[in-house]
C-alpha positions as CSV (number, residue, x, y, z in Angstrom):
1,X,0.0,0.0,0.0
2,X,1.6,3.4,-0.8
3,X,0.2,6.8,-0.7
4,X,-1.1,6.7,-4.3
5,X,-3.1,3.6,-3.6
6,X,-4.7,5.3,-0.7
7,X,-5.7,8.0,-2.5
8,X,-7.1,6.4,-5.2
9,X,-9.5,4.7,-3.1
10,X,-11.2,8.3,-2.0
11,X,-10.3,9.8,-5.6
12,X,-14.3,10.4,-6.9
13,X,-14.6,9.6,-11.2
14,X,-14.8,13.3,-11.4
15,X,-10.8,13.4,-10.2
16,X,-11.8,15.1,-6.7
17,X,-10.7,13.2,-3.2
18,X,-13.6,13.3,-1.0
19,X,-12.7,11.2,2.0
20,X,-15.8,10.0,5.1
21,X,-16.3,8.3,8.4
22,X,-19.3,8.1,10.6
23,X,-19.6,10.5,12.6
24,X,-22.3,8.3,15.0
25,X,-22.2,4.8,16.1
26,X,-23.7,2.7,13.9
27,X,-27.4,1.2,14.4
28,X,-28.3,-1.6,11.3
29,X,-31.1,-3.4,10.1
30,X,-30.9,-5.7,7.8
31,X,-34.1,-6.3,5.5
32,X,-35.7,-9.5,2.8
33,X,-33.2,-12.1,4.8
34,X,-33.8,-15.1,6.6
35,X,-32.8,-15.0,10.2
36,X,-29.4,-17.0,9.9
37,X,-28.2,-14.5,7.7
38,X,-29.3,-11.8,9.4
39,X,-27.3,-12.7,12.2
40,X,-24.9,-13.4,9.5
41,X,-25.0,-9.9,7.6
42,X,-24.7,-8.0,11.5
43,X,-22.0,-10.3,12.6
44,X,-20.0,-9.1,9.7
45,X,-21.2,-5.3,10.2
46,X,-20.0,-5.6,13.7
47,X,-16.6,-7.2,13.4
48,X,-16.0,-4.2,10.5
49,X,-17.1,-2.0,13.5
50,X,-14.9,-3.4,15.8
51,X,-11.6,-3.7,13.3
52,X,-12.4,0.5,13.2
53,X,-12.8,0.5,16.7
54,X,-15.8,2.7,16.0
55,X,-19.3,2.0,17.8
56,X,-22.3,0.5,17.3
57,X,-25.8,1.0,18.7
58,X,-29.4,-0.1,19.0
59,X,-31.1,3.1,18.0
60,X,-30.0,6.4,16.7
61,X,-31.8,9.4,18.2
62,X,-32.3,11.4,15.1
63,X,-33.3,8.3,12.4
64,X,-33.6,4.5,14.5
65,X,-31.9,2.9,12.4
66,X,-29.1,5.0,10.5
67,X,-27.7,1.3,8.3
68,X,-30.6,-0.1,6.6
69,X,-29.7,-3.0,4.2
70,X,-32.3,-4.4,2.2
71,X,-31.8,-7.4,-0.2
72,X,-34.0,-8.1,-2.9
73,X,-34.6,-10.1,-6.4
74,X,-35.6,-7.0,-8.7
75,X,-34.8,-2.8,-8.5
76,X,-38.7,-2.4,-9.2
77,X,-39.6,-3.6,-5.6
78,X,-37.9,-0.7,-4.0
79,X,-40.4,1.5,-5.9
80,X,-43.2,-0.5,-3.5
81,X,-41.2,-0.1,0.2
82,X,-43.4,2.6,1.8
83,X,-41.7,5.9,2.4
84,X,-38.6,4.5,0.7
85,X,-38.5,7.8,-1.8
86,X,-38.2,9.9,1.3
87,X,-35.0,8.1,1.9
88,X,-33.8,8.0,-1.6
89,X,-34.4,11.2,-3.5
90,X,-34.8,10.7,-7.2
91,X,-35.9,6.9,-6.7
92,X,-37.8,5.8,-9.8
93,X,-35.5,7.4,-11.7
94,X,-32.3,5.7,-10.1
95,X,-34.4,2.4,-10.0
96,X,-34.3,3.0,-13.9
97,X,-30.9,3.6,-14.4
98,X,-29.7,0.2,-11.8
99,X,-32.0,-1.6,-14.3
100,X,-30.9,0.0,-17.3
101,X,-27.1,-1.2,-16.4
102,X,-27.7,-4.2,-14.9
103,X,-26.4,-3.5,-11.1
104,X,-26.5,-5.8,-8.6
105,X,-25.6,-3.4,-5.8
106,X,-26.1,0.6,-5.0
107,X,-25.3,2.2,-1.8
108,X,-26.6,6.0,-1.2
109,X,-25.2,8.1,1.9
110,X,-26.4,10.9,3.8
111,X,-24.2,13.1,5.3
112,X,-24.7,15.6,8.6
113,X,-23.3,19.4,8.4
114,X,-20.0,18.6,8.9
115,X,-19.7,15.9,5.9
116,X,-19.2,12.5,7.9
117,X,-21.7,9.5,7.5
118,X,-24.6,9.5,9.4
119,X,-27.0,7.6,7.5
120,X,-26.2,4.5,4.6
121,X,-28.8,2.7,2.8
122,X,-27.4,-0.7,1.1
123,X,-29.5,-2.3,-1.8
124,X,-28.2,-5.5,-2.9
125,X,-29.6,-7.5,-6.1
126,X,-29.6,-11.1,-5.3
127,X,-29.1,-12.2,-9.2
128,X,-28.2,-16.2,-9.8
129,X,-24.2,-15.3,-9.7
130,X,-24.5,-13.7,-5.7
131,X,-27.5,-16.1,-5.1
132,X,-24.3,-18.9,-5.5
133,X,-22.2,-16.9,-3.4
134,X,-21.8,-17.3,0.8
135,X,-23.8,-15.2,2.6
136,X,-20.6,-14.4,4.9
137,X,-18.4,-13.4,1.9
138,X,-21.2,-11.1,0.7
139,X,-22.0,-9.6,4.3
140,X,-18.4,-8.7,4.8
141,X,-17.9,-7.3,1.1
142,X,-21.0,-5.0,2.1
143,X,-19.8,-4.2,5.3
144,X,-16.3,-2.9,4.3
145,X,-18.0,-0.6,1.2
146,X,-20.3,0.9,4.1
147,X,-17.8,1.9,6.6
148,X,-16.5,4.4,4.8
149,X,-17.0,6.7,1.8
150,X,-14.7,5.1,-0.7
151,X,-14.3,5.9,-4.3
152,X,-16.9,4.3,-6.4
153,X,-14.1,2.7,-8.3
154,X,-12.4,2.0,-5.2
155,X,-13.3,-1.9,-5.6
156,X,-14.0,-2.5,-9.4
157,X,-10.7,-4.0,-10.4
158,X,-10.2,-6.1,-7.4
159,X,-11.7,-7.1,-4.5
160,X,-11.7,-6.2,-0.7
161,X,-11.2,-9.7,0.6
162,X,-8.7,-12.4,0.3
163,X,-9.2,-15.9,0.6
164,X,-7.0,-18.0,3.1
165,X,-5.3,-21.8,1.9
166,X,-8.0,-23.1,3.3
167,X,-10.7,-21.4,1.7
168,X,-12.0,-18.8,4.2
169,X,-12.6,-15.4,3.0
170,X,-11.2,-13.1,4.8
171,X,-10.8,-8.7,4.0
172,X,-7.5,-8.1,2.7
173,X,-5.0,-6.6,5.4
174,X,-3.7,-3.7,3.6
175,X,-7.6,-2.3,3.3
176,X,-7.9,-3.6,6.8
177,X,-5.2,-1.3,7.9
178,X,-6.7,1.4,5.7
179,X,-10.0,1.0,7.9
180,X,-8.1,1.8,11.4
181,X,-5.9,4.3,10.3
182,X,-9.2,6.1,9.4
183,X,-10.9,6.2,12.5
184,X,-7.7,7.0,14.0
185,X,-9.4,9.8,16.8
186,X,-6.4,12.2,15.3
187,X,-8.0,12.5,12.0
188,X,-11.0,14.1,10.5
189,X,-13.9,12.4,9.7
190,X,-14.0,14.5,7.0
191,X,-11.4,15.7,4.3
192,X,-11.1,17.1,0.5
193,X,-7.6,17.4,0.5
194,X,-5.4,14.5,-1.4
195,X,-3.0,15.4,1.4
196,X,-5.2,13.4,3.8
197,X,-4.1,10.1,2.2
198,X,-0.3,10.8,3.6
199,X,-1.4,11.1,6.9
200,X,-3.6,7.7,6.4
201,X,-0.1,6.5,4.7
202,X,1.9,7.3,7.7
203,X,-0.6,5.9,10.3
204,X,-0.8,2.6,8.3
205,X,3.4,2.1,8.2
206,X,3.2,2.6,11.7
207,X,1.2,0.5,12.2
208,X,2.9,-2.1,10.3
């Protein structure tokens, strides 16, 4: 991991670096699961927690639940969820656009008035190629693109996780080092400057 590499996981398409943390501790709720892999999907949400050594609650005071994860078969049934346009602004309209490209997963943030997370909503397709997947490898995959605001092309040439000799899937150490540095209490939550990814740099070698 050098510094480029760092920064090019908060660098947006549009060439700026836009780098986020949550500002709250996180409360989750997972919907459209059965309940093994719900306790599957939190279990993974709260070990990504715990790597960050960030927090996690039971309610948030402003929203309930400030991590909703909802996994379905087709974009069209998030048109049906009650309310769920009040969450997502613009949601026919991106439910058109998921379809149009064939997504099989779309996270939206929302943001409180100093820029760090404070709400996520996760969407993930189940299509026949994650339906074959574990449900452990695609928790943790989810729970490492929610804990912080990474690039959207952060991921799209290779994966978070790893897999061990043995099989077991496992989030790559370098992004796991990545993860701590940034919740590091000595840095922002928030930053816009590509100079934040030497400080992240410097924080990760030490820690190495």
């Amino acid at each position: 991991m050098t510094p480029k590499n760092i920064e090019s996981l908060f660098t947006r398409a549009d060439g700026q670096y836009l780098f986020a943390r949550w500002g709250r501790p996180i409360a989750p709720v997972v919907f459209g699961v059965a309940d093994e892999t719900l306790k599957t999907v939190k279990g993974a949400v709260e070990a990504v927690v715990a790597l960050a050594a960030h927090k996690m609650t039971e309610t948030d005071p402003e929203l309930g639940a400030n991590l909703m994860m909802f996994f379905i078969r087709d974009w069209e049934e998030l048109i049906a969820v009650p309310n769920m346009d009040h969450l997502v602004p613009d949601l026919v309209s991106r439910v058109a656009r998921l379809r149009e490209v064939g997504a099989t997963q779309y996270r939206f943030f929302r943001f409180d008035e100093a820029g760090a997370i404070k709400a996520a909503f996760v969407f993930i397709r189940m299509d026949a190629a994650l339906a074959a997947l574990p449900a452990e490898e695609i928790a943790l995959a989810q729970a490492v693109q929610v804990v912080l605001l990474w690039s959207e092309t952060a991921f799209s040439g290779t994966s978070a996780l790893g897999r061990l000799a043995d099989g077991t899937v496992v989030l790559r150490p370098d992004i796991a080092a990545v993860i701590r540095a940034a919740y590091d209490p000595a840095m922002p939550p928030v930053a816009r400057d590509p100079g934040h990814a030497l400080r992240l740099f410097a924080r990760v070698e030490r820690a190495g």
